[in-house]
C-alpha positions as CSV (number, residue, x, y, z in Angstrom):
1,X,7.2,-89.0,45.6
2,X,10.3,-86.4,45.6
3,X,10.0,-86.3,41.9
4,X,6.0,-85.7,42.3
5,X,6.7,-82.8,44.9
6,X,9.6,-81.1,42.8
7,X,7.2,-81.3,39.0
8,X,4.3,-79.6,41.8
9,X,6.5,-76.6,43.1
10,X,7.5,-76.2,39.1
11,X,4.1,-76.1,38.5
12,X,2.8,-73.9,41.2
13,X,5.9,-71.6,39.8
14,X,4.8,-71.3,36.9
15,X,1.5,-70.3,38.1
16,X,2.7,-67.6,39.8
17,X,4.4,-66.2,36.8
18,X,1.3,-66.0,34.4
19,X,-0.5,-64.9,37.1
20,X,2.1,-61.9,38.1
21,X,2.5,-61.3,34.0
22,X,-0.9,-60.5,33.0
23,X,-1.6,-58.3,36.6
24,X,1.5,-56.5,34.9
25,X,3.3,-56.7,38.4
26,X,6.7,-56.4,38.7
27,X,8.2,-58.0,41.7
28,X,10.4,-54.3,42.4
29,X,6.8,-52.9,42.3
30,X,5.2,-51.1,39.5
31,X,6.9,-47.6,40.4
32,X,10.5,-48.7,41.6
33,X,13.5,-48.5,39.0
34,X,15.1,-51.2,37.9
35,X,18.5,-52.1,40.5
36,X,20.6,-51.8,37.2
37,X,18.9,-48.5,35.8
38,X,18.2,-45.9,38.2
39,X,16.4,-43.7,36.1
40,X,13.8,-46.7,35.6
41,X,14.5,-46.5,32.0
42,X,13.1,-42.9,31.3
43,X,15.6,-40.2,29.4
44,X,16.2,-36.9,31.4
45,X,14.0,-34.7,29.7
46,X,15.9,-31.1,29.2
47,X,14.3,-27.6,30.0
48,X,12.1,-26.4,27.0
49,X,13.9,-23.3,25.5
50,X,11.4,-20.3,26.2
51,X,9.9,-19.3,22.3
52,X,9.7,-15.7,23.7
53,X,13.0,-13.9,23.5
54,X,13.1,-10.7,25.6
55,X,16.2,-9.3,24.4
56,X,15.2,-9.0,20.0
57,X,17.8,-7.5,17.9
58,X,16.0,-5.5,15.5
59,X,12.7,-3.8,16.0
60,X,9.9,-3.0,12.9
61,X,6.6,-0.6,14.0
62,X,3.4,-1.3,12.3
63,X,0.1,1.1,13.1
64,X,-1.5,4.4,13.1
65,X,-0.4,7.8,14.0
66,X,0.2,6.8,18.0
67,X,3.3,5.4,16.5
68,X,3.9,8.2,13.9
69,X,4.4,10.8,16.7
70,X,1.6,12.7,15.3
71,X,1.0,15.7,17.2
72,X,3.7,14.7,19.6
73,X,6.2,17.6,18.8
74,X,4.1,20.8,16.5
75,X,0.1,20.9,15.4
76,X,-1.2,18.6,13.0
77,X,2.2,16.8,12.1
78,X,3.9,13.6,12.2
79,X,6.8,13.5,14.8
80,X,8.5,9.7,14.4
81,X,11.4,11.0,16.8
82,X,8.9,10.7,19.6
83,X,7.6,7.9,18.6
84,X,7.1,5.0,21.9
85,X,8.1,2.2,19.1
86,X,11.4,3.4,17.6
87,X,11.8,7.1,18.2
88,X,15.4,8.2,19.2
89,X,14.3,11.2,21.5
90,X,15.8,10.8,25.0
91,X,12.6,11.9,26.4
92,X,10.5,9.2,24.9
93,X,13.5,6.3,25.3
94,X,11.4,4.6,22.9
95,X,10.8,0.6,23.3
96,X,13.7,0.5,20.4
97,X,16.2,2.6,22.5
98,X,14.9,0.5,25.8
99,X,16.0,-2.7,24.2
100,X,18.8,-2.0,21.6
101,X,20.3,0.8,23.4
102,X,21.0,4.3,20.8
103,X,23.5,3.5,19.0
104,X,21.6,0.7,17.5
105,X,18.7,1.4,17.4
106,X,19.6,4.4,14.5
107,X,20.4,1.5,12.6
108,X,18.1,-1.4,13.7
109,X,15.0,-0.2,14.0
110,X,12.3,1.0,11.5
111,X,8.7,3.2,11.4
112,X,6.7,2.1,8.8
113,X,3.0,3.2,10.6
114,X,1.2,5.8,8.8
115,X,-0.9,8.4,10.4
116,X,-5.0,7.6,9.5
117,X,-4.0,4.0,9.2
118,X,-6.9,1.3,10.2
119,X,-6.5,-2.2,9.9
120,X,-7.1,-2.5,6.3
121,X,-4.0,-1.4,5.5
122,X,-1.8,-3.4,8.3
123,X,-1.5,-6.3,5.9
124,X,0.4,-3.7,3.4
125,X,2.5,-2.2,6.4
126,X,3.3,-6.2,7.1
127,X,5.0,-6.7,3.8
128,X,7.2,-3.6,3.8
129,X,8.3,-4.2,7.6
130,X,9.2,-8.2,6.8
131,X,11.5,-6.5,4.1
132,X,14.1,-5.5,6.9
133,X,13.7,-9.0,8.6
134,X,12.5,-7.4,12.3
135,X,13.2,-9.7,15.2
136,X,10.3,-8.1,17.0
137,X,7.2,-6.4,15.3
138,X,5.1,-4.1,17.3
139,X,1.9,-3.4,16.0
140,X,-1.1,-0.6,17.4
141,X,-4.1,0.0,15.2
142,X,-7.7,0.0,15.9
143,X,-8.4,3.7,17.0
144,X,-8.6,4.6,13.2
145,X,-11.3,2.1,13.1
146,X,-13.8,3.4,15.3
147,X,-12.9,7.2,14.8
148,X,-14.9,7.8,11.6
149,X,-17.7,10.2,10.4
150,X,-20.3,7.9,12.5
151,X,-20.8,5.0,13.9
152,X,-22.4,3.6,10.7
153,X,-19.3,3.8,9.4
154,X,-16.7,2.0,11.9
155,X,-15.0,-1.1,10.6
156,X,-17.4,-3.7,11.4
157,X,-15.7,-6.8,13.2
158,X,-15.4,-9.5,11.1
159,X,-13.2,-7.5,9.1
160,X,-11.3,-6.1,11.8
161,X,-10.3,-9.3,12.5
162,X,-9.7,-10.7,9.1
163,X,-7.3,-8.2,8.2
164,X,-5.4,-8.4,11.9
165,X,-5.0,-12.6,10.8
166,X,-3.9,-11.8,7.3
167,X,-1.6,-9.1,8.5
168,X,0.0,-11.8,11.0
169,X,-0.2,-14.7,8.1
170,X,2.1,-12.2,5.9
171,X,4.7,-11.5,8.9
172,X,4.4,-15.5,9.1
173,X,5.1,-16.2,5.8
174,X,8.1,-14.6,5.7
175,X,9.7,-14.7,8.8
176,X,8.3,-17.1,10.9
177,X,10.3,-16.8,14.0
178,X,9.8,-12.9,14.2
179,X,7.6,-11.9,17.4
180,X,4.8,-9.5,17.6
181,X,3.4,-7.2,20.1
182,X,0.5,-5.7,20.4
183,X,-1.0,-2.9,22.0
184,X,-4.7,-2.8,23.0
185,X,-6.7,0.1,21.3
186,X,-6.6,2.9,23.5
187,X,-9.8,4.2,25.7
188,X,-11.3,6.7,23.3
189,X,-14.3,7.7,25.9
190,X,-11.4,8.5,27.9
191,X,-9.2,10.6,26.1
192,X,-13.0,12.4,25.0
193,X,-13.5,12.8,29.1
194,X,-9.8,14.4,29.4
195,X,-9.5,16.1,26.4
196,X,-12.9,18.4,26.4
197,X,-11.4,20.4,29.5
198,X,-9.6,22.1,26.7
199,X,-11.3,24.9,24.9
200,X,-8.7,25.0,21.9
201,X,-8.7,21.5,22.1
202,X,-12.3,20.9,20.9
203,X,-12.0,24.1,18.2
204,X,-9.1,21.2,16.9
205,X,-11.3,18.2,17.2
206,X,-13.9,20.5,14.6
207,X,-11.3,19.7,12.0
208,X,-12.1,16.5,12.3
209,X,-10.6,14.3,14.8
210,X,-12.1,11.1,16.0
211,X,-15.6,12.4,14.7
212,X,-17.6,9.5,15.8
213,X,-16.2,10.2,19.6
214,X,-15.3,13.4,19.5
215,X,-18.7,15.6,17.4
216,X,-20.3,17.7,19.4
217,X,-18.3,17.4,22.1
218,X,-20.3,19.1,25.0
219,X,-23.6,17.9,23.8
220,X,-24.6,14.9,26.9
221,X,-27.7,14.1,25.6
222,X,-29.1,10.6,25.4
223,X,-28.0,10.5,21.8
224,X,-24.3,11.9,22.1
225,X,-24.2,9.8,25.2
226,X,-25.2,5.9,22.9
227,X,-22.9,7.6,20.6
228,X,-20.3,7.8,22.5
229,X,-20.7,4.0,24.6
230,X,-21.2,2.7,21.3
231,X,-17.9,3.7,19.9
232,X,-16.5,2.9,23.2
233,X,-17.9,-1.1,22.6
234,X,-16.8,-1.4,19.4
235,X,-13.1,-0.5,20.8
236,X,-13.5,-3.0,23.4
237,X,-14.6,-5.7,21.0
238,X,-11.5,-5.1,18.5
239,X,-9.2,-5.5,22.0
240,X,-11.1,-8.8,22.5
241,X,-9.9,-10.2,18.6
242,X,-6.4,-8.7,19.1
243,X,-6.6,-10.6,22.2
244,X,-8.0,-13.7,20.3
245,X,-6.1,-13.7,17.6
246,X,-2.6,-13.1,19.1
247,X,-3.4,-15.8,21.7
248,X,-2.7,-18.5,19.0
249,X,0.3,-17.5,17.9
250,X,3.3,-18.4,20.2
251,X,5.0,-15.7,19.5
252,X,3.0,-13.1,19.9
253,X,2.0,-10.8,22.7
254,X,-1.0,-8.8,23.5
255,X,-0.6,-6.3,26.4
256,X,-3.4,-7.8,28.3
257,X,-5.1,-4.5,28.0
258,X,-2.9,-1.8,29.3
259,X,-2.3,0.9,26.9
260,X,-6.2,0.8,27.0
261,X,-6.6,0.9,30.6
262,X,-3.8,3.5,31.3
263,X,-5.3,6.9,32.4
264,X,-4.2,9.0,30.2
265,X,-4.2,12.5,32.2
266,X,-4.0,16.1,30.8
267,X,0.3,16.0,30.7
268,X,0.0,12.5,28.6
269,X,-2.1,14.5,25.7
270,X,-0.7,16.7,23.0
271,X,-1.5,20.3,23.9
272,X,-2.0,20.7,20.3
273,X,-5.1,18.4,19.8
274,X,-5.8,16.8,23.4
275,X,-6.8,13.6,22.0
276,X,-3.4,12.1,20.6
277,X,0.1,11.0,23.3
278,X,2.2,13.9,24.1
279,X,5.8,13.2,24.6
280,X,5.5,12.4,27.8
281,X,2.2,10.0,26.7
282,X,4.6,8.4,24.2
283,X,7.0,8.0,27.1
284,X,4.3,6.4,29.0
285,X,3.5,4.0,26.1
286,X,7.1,3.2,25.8
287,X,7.2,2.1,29.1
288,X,4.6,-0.3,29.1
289,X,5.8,-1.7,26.3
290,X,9.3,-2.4,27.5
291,X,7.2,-4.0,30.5
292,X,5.3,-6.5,28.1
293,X,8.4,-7.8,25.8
294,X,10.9,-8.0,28.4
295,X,8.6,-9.7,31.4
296,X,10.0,-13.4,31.6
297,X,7.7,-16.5,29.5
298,X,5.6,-18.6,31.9
């Protein structure tokens, strides 16, 4: 009988066992660590290095003539000094000075935007600027691209956006850790509304400036008036593919829109054109650059 009792509680024992093996119970519970390994058998995982570095060594500018200075200094000129990117004039304290401090940014920082630029020719800008081996790459371009002759003739999207990814793909190619920023195309209707206060201003705009925006610039008819909102959409959809396209790239950073929503006022335009940043617009631009670069990853 003891022998019958003692082969039944081995039994029952067993039982238990399967029972508790295939529930996948453990008899510390299914959440508890293990009494001999506190961590319950899971490695300390360490803090993810941010991929955004706010503090870059060396600073390339890509664009238009925003970043050339153009009109920033004397009529109808390029003025890279004041440029918001990488000029060296204390009045700007460009994004370059801002980050590198003066002394090296003379020597670590480089302009290679060219006034009239659209985005057709970033991809070509790209290649010269990877040259020098930039830790940061700003980029503005766009406004080019919806100031022409008319609106028939504005860079249609597709290609906006297929020469922004093959402009990035080139900076990738060659320096694959480099980050980018970019600034939103600014608000062209805007800078039409501010700038056409100014009597010599619009006798400038004649020569040629922004056409598609800026023609006829008192007319308020209903056709200068679809004109006008349609150059204004097109801007707003090449600020929605910067947007796109920088978003899946993990080291690149759009400005979520604010050179193009900063209100540009009369003392942010040149006095020489009223359409392009004055030195204290550049100053302005600077400054929300700095913002965007330096603001911590989340």
């Amino acid at each position: 009988m003891r022998k019958r009792r003692q082969r039944s509680r081995a039994g029952l024992a067993v039982l238990v066992a399967a029972v508790l093996g295939a529930a996948g119970c453990d008899v510390v519970g299914g959440d508890a660590p293990d009494a001999a390994d506190p961590s319950g058998g899971r490695a300390a995982r360490p803090s993810p290095t941010p991929v955004w570095d706010t503090s870059p060594e060396s600073v390339a500018a890509v664009g238009d003539s925003i970043t050339r200075g153009f009109d920033a200094c004397q009529v109808l000129s390029d003025c890279p000094e004041a440029s918001w990117a990488t000029g060296d004039s204390p009045r700007v304290d460009s994004l370059a000075v801002r980050l590198l401090g003066g002394g090296r940014a003379a020597s670590h920082s480089w302009n290679y935007a060219v006034t009239g630029a659209r985005m057709a020719d970033l991809p070509g800008q790209m290649s010269r600027a990877v040259v020098r081996r930039p830790e940061l790459v700003t980029v503005m371009v766009g406004a080019n691209d919806a100031c022409r002759a008319s609106t028939d003739d504005m860079t249609p999207v597709p290609d906006f956006r297929a020469d922004f990814e093959r402009a990035l793909r080139t900076l990738r190619d060659a320096l694959p850790k480099a980050q980018v920023y970019v600034a939103s195309v600014p608000n062209l209707k805007r800078l039409w509304a501010q700038g056409r206060t100014s009597v010599l201003g619009k006798q400038i705009w004649k020569l040629g400036i922004c056409p598609s925006m800026l023609g006829d610039a008192d007319a308020l008819d209903a056709a200068a008036t679809e004109r006008r909102n349609t150059v204004h959409q097109r801007v707003e959809d090449y600020n929605d593919v910067l947007e796109e396209v920088c978003e899946r790239d993990p080291r690149c950073r759009f400005d979520g829109g604010a050179v193009h929503d900063y209100r540009f006022g009369t003392a942010q335009l040149s006095h020489w054109d009223w359409f392009h940043p004055s030195i204290n617009g550049q100053a302005r631009l600077a400054e929300i650059a700095y913002r965007k670069v330096t603001a911590p990853s989340r």
